[in-house]
C-alpha positions in Angstrom: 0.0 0.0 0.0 3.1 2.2 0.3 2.2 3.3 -4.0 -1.6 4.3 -2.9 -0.3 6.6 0.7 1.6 8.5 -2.5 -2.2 9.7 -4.0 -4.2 8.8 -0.8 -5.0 12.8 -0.7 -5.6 12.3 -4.7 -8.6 9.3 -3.1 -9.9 11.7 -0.4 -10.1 14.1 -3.0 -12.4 12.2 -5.8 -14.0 9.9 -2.8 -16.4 12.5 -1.9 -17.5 12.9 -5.4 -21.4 11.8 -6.1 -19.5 10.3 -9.1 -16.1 9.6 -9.2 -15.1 7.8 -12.1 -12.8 8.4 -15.2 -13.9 6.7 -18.3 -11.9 7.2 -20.9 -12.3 5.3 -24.9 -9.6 4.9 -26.6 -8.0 3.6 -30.2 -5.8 0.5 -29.0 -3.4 -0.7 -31.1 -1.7 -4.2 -30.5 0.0 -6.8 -32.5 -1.5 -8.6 -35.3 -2.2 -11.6 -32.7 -5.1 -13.4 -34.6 -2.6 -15.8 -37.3 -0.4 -16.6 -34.2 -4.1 -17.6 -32.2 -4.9 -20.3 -35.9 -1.4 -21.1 -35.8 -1.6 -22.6 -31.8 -5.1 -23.3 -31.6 -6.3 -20.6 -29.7 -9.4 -18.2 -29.5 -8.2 -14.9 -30.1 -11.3 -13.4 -27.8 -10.0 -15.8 -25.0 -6.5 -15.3 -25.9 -6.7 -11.1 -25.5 -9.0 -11.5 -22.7 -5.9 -13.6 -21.0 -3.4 -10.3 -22.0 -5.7 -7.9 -21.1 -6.3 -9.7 -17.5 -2.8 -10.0 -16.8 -1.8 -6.9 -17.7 -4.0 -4.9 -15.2 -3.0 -7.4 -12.4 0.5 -5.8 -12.9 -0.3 -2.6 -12.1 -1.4 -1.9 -8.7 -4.1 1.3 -9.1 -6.4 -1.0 -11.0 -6.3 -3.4 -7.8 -7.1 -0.8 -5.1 -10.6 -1.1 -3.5 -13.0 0.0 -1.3 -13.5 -2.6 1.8 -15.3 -2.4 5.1 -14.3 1.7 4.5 -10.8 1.4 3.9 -8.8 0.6 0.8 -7.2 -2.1 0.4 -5.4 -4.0 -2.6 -6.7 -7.1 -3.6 -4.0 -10.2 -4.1 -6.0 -11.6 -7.5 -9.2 -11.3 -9.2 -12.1 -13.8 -11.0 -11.8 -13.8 -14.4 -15.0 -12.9 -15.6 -17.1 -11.5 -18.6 -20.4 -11.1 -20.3 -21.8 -13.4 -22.9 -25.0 -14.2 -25.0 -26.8 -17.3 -23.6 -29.0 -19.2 -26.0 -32.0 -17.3 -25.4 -30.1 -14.0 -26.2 -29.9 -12.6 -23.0 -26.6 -11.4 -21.7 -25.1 -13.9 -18.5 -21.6 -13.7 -16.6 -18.9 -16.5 -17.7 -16.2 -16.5 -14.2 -13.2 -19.0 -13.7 -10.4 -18.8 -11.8 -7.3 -17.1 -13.5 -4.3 -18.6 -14.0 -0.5 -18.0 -15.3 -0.6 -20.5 -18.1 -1.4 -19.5 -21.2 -3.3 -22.9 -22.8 -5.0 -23.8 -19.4 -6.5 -19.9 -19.3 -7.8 -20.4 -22.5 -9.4 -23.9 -21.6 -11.2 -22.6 -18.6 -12.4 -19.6 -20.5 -13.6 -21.6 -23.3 -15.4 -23.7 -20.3 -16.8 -21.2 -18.2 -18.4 -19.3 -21.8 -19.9 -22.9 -22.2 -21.7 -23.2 -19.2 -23.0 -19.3 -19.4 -24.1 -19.7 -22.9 -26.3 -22.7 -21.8 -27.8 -21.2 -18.3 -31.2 -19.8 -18.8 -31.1 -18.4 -15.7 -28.3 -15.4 -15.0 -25.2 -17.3 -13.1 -22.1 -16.5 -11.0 -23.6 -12.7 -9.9 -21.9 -11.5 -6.7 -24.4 -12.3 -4.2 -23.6 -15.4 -2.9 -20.2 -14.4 -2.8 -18.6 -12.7 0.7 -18.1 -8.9 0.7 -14.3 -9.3 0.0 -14.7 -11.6 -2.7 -16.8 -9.2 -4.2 -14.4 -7.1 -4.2 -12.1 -9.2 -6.2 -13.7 -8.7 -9.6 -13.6 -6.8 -13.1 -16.1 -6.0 -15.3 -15.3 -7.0 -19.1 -17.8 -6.9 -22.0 -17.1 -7.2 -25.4 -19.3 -6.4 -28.2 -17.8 -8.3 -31.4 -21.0 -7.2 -33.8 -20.3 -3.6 -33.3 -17.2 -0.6 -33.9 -17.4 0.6 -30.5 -17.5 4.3 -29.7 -17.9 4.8 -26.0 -19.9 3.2 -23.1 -21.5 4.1 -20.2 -21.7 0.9 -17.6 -25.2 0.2 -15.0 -23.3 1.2 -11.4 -25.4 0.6 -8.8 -24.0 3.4 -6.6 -21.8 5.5 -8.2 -20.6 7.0 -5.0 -19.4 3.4 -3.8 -18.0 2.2 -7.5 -14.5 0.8 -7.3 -14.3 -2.0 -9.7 -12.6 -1.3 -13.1 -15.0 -1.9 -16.2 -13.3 -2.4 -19.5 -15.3 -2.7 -23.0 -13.9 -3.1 -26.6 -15.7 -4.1 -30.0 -14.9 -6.1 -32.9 -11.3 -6.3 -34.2 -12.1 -4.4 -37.1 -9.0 -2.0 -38.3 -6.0 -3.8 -39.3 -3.2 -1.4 -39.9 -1.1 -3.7 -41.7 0.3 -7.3 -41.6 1.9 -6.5 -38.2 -0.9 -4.1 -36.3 -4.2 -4.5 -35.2 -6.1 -1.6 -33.5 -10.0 -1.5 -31.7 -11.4 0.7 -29.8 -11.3 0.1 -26.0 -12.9 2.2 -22.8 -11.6 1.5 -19.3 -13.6 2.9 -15.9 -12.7 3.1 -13.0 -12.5 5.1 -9.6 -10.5 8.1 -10.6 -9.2 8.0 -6.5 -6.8 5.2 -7.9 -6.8 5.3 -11.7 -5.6 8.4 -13.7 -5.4 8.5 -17.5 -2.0 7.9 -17.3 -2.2 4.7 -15.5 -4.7 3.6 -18.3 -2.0 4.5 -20.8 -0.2 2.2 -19.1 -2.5 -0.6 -19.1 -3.0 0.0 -23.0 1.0 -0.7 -23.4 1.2 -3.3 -21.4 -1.8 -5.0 -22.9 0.4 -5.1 -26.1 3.8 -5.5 -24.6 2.1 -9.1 -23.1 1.0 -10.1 -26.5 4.1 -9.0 -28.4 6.4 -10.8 -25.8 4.1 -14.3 -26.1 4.2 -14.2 -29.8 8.2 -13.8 -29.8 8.6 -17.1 -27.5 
């Protein structure tokens, strides 16, 4: 907690804020991952969610949160995210993360199985304890559409502290070596500055350049 002491008046600031979130949309641009993806098997959805995941776990101010009235940084997170169950009506898909490449991919592939067949809406934060719930972020993609910008359902807007992230279909390849979307990021603007979100889009394609090079 040493990093967040640095900003803590920066929290105390934006905390009593009716609203205080930064949501900010941005052009991403990454490597053209989606030949390496056919080459090894993989789903490139599951395969950037893995990036993506792992990149905000390696920077602290996306892992601050609000607990029992203090803030505290959470260890790990679910990995979870919105899909289209067969009735065509949005559910949650949650796993456990994990380090290894292949095996995130295989329990992502699972877990968007099992919330595709639910009828009924699954792994929602009630039954989990309050700290668990804390231990989450909110990913949606929306593969049929060029996103612009989003604004996410918040319960209390006063209470929010859970990063949301959105991004559309992979739809502007630069060249044979670039891809770019557009992706938004939320979150409390007590931790998470623009900057910090810079540096999540970097390391989102730092990960993915470093795993196709191996």
């Amino acid at each position: 907690m040493h990093n967040f002491e640095k900003r803590r008046d920066r929290y105390n600031a934006f905390a009593s804020f009716e609203k205080p979130l930064v949501n900010l949309s941005f052009e991403l641009e990454v490597p053209e991952f989606r030949p390496y993806c056919k080459q090894h098997g993989l789903a490139p959805f599951h395969f950037f969610l893995y990036h993506v995941l792992h990149a905000l776990e390696g920077i602290d101010n996306f892992m601050y949160r609000v607990h029992q009235g203090e803030v505290i940084k959470i260890q790990d997170f679910w990995a979870s995210y919105t899909v289209i169950n067969q009735d065509q009506n949005l559910n949650f898909a949650r796993f456990e993360m994990t380090a290894d490449l292949k095996e995130f991919v295989a329990r992502s592939v699972e877990a968007k199985r099992v919330a595709e067949a639910s009828t009924g809406i699954i792994n929602t934060s009630e039954a989990l304890s309050e700290y668990d719930q804390r231990r989450n972020i909110h990913i949606t993609c929306m593969p049929w559409l060029k996103l612009a910008s989003i604004e996410h359902p918040i319960y209390k807007h006063k209470d929010y502290d859970i990063p949301s992230l959105a991004w559309g279909r992979f739809s502007d390849q630069r060249d044979d070596s670039k891809l770019a979307m557009t992706m938004s990021v939320q979150a409390h603007h007590g931790f998470v500055d623009g900057y910090h979100i810079h540096l999540l889009a970097e390391a989102i394609a730092a990960r993915i350049a470093q795993t196709m090079a191996a």
